[in-house]
C-alpha positions in Angstrom: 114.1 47.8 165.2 111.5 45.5 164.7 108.4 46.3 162.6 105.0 45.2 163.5 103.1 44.0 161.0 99.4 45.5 161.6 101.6 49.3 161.2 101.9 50.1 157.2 104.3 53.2 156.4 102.6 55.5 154.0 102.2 58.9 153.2 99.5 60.6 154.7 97.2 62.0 151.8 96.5 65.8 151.7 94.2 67.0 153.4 91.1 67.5 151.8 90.9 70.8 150.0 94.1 71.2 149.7 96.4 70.9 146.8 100.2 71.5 146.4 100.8 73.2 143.0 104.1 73.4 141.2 104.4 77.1 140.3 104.7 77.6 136.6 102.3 79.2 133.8 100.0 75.9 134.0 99.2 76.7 137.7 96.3 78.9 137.2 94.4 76.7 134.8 95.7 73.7 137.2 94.3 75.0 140.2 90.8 76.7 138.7 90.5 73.4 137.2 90.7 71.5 140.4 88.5 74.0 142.2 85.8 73.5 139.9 86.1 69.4 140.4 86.3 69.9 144.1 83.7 72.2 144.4 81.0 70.1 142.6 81.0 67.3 144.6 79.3 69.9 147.2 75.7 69.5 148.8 74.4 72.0 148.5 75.8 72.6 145.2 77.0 76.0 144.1 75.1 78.1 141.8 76.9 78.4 138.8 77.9 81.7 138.8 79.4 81.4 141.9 81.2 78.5 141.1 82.3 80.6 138.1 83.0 83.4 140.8 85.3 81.3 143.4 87.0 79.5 139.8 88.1 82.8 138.9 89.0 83.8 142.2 91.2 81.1 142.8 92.8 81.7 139.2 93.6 85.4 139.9 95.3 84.6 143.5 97.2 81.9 142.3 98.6 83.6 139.7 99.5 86.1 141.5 101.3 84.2 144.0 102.8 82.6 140.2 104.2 85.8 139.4 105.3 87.8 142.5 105.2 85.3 144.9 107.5 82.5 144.3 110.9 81.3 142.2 111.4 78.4 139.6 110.9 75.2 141.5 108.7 76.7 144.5 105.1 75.4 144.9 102.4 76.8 146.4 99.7 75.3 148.7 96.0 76.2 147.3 92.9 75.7 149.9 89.5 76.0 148.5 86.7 75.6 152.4 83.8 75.9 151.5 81.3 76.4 154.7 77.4 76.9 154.7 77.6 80.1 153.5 80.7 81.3 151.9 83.9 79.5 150.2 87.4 80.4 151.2 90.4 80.4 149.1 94.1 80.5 150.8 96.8 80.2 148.7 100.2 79.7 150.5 103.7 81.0 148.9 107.0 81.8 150.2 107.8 85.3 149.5 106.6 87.5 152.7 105.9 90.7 150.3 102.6 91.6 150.1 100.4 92.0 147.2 98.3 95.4 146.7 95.7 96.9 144.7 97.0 99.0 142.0 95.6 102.5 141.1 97.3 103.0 137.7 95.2 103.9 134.2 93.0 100.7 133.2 94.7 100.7 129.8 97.6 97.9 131.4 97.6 94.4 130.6 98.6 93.7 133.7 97.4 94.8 137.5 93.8 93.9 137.7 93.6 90.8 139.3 93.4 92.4 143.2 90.8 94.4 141.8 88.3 91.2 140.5 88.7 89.9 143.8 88.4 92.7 145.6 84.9 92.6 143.6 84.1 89.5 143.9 85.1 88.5 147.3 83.3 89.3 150.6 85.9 90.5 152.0 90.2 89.4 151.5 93.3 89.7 153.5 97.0 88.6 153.3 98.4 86.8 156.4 102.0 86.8 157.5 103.1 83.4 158.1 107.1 82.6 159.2 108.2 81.3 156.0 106.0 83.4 153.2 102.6 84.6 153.2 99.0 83.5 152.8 96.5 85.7 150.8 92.6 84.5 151.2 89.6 85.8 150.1 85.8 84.7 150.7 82.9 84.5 148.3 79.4 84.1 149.3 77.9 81.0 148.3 
């Protein structure tokens, strides 16, 4: 084989507005945290309370892909697209079962996270992909 010089071997980056995240308790804060960085390089920039909005959006979605929608050592793919007038977050897991909005009594710890989105979102969906799932959801800017 002979190698030419002007080629270098690299890894391609991610693409932007993407990030892999190694599932784990840390995830959430991981990915709101790189959301909010992301996000504030945009022009226009995001109100604040929507940035606050989409921050906690992706924190609830990733954790529940976290919880129910991965094993130890899986990661998950988080995409945060903003366009001109909403931002969409897809997060990416492996498990194909699909999350749901639960209509138990409020006094649970748990089960609530749907629910914010569901509230904050414009609209949200879950997408079938071969090897897991993708849920989004989209929050006017």
């Amino acid at each position: 084989m002979v190698r030419r010089p002007d080629l270098q071997c690299c890894t391609p980056p991610a693409p932007p507005g993407q990030m892999m995240i190694p599932t784990g308790p840390e995830a959430p804060a991981q990915a709101r945290r790189w959301a909010r960085e992301l996000l504030g390089h945009e022009d226009p920039p995001l109100k604040p309370d929507r940035l606050d909005d989409v921050c906690l959006v992706v924190s609830e979605l990733v954790t529940n892909a976290y919880r129910y929608g991965t094993e130890p050592g899986d990661s998950m793919l988080v995409a945060v697209l903003p366009t001109l007038d909403r931002v969409r977050v897809e997060v990416h897991d492996p498990v194909r079962r699909r999350p749901y909005l639960r209509t138990e009594p409020g006094d649970r710890a748990r089960g609530r996270g749907l629910h914010i989105v569901d509230a904050l979102a414009v609209r949200w969906d879950v997408d079938d992909r071969p090897l897991g799932k993708t849920v989004w959801a989209e929050v006017a800017r």
